[in-house]
C-alpha positions, -999 to +999 in steps of 0.1 A: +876+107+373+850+113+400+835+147+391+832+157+430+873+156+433+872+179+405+851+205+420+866+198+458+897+210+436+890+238+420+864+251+450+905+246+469+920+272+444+936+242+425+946+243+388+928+215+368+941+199+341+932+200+303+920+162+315+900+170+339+884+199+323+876+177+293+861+152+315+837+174+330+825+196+301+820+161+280+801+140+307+780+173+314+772+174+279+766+137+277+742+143+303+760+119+331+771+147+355+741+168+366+731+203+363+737+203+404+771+190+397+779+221+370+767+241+391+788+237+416+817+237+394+806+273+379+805+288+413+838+276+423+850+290+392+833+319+397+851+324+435+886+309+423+890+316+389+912+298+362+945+305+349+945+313+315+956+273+304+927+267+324+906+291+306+918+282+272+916+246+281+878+248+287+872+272+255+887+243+235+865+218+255+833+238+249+842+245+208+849+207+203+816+199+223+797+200+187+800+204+154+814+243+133+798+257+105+811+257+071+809+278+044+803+282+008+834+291-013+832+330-015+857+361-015+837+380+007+852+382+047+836+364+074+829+387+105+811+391+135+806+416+169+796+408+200+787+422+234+792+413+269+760+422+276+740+455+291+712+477+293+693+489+265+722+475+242+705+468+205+738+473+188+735+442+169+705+451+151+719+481+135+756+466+130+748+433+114+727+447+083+754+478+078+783+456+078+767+435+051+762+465+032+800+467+031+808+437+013+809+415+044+795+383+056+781+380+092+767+350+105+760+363+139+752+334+166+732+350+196+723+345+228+690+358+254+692+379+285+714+373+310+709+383+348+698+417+339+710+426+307+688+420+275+691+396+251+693+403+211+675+365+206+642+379+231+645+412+211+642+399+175+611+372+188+593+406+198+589+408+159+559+393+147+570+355+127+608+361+137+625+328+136+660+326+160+664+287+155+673+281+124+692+252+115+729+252+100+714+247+064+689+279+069+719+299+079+734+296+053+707+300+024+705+333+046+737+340+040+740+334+006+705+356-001+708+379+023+749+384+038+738+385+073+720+359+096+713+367+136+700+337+156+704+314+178+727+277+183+718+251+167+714+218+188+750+206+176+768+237+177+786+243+210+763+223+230+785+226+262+778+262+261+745+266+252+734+239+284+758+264+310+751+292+291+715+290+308+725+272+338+749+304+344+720+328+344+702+316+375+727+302+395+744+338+399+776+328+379+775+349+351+802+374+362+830+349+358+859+363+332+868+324+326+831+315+322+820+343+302+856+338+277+844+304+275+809+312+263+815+336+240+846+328+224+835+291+215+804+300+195+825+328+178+853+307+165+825+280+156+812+303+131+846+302+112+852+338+114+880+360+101+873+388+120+855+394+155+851+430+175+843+423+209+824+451+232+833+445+264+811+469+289+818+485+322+797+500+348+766+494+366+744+477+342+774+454+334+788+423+344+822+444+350+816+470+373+849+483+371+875+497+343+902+472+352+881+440+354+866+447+317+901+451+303+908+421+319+883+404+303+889+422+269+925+407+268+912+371+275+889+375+248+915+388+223+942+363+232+917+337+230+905+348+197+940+355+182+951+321+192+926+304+174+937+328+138+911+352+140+914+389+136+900+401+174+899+432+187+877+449+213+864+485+230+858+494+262+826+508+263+806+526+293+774+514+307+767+536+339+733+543+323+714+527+292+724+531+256+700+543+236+668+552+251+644+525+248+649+495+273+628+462+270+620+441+237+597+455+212+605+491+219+644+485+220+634+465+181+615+501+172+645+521+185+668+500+164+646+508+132+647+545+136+684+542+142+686+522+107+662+549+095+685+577+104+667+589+137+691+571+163+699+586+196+736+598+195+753+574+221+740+546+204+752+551+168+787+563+182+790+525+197+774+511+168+800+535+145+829+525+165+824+488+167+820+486+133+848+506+124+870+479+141+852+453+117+860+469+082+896+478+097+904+442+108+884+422+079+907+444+052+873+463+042+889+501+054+922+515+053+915+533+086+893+540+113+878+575+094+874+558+062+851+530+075+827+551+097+824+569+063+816+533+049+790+528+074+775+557+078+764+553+040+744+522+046+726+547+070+717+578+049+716+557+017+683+534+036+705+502+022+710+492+062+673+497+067+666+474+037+690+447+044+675+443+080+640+438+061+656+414+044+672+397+068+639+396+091+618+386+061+644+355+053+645+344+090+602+343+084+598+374+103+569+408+089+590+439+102+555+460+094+536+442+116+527+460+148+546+452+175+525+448+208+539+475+234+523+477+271+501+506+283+524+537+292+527+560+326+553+586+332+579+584+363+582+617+381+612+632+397+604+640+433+631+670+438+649+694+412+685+686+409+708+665+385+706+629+380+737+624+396+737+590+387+719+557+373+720+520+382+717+506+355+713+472+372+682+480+390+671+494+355+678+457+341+657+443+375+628+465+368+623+446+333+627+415+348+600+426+371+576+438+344+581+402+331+604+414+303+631+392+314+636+361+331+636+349+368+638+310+365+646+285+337+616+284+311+599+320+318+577+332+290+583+367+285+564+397+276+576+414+251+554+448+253+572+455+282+603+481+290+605+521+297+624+547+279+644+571+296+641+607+294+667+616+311+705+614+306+735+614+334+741+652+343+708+664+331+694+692+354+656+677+361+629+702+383+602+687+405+575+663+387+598+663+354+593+629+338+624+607+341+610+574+321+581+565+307+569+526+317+553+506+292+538+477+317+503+456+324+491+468+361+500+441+375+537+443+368+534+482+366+543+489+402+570+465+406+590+483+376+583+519+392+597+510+424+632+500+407+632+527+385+627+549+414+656+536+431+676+531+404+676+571+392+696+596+418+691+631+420+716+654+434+729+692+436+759+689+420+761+673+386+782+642+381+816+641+362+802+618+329+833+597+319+841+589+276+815+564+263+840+549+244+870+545+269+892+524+249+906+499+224+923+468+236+944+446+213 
């Protein structure tokens, strides 16, 4: 098959066949069709779409692309959570040590940022020693000692994925509900899971701007998941401003450890609560949703979350007590009273990037000091020269970061109407 045909194809609005999909994602793999050649495949994905044979077609393509992990005999469930990516979001931190405080297993394979959203791999390497490549045998001596392992693939695992997965991020293809099903679906059934939550985000800082394109994507994710036999549900969740308060890498790891500590901002642990809630429910763990908040709450006030993410970070080589290097601060003002009327949370992503928090091109070494907190919420009533974020940035980046924060925040006389953080549950 000659690879051009196929994209001339699709780039048409053709449907290709489980043949042709196969022959693209294994020669890509292979290394015999080019990045340039992917690239241009994604992006005429990204403008025509698939149908959803399509879509499972190349989910299958990407899983079989490697090798799935295995797993010791044991009677405890095999679970897992994942996001579709946003601003701020450090749910994973918290939620993977308090669901193996509840007599669950979660081998949680994760990914870096994406366009403008963080990634859970870049925060945990802001911790002094943290390893996130561990090899299939580490995982699971982690596993076995600890009940919870976060990092990244492993050469063998889903190698389609992890060569797009990067390709995707600067070649402006990332907001593809085919592409993005693909991705995340076939490293989550490679872990051999028995139960998957999936937060699916919507709003400015995600890669679904709107309501009805998230549930779209929720539904591909579930269907895909429940074909394969696993337990899959997901939550629509809001992301018209950051969760939690700390945005960047070290101080997003510090938020996370207050949170575990019993000092998390409110939005946050309701996600964290809520997401996890659907875990215990579908693993068999709770009865109902009540009863497993309870659960989880308990790993909180008890410290047992706190200690199990020790754990975990001391098994994956990483010293949690170690300082963790964060940039100089300096306050952004607001420059008229009024109500913050609303927040890209986008731009918010950007002015990361810009503080060289995230990444621009392939192979960007980040700093992890970087990142602001927000001191200010949707709705709140601000006056003149009231902080609205504090930036923790070198001078050189400093500037570039304040100029898309400033944009990014909008102040107005009449406050905005603030919509449920949690919107809903798709199934």
């Amino acid at each position: 098959m000659n690879p051009v045909w196929i994209i001339a194809k699709k780039r048409d609005g053709g449907e290709l066949t489980d043949a042709e999909i196969a022959h693209f994602v294994t020669n890509y793999v292979s290394g015999e069709i080019p990045d340039y050649q992917m690239s241009a495949l994604a992006m005429a994905i990204f403008l025509r779409g698939m149908t959803s044979a399509e879509t499972a077609a190349l989910t299958d393509c990407m899983l079989d692309s490697g090798d799935r992990l295995t797993w010791d005999e044991n009677n405890l469930p095999l679970v897992d959570k994942h996001s579709t990516g946003g601003i701020g979001d450090k749910v994973s931190l918290l939620l993977t040590p308090m669901l193996a405080c509840c007599d669950l297993q979660v081998p949680m394979i994760s990914g870096r940022g994406l366009g403008a959203t963080g990634g859970t791999l870049d925060k945990l390497e802001s911790i002094p020693g943290f390893r996130t490549d561990l090899s299939r045998e580490e995982m699971r001596n982690v596993i076995q000692t600890v009940g919870c392992v976060i990092t990244g693939a492993t050469a063998d695992l889903v190698p389609a994925d992890r060569k797009l997965y990067a390709l995707r991020d600067v070649t402006a293809t990332v907001p593809s509900i085919p592409l993005i099903t693909a991705s995340i679906m076939s490293k989550k059934l490679a872990e051999g899971l028995d139960a998957l939550v999936l937060d699916v985000k919507f709003g400015s800082g995600a890669f679904m701007r709107t309501v009805e394109s998230a549930r779209e994507l929720a539904q591909s994710l579930v269907d895909t998941g429940r074909r394969m036999g696993v337990s899959t549900t997901a939550l629509l969740t809001d992301m018209n401003q950051p969760l939690g308060r700390q945005v960047g890498n070290a101080i997003e790891v510090n938020e996370a450890v207050a949170a575990l500590e019993g000092n998390g901002p409110s939005d946050l642990m309701e996600v964290t609560l809520a997401l996890g809630a659907e875990v215990l429910v579908s693993a068999g763990q709770a009865d109902a949703s009540g009863d497993a908040r309870k659960q989880l709450q308990k790993t909180i006030d008890s410290g047992a979350a706190r200690e199990k993410f020790a754990q975990m970070v001391a098994a994956q080589s990483g010293d949690l007590d170690a300082p963790r290097l964060v940039a100089p601060s300096s306050e952004v003002l607001a420059t008229r009273s009024g109500y913050i009327a609303a927040i890209d949370a986008e731009l918010l992503g950007q002015a990361v990037i810009a503080m060289r928090g995230g990444r621009q091109q392939l192979g960007d070494t980040l700093d992890h000091s970087t990142g602001f907190e927000m001191q200010v919420r949707l709705g709140d009533h601000v006056e003149t020269a009231q902080p609205l974020a504090c930036i923790f940035a070198a001078s050189d980046t400093s500037e570039n970061g304040r100029a898309k924060l400033t944009e990014a925040i909008q102040i107005a006389d009449e406050p905005p109407v603030v919509g449920a953080l949690v919107l809903e549950r798709v199934v």
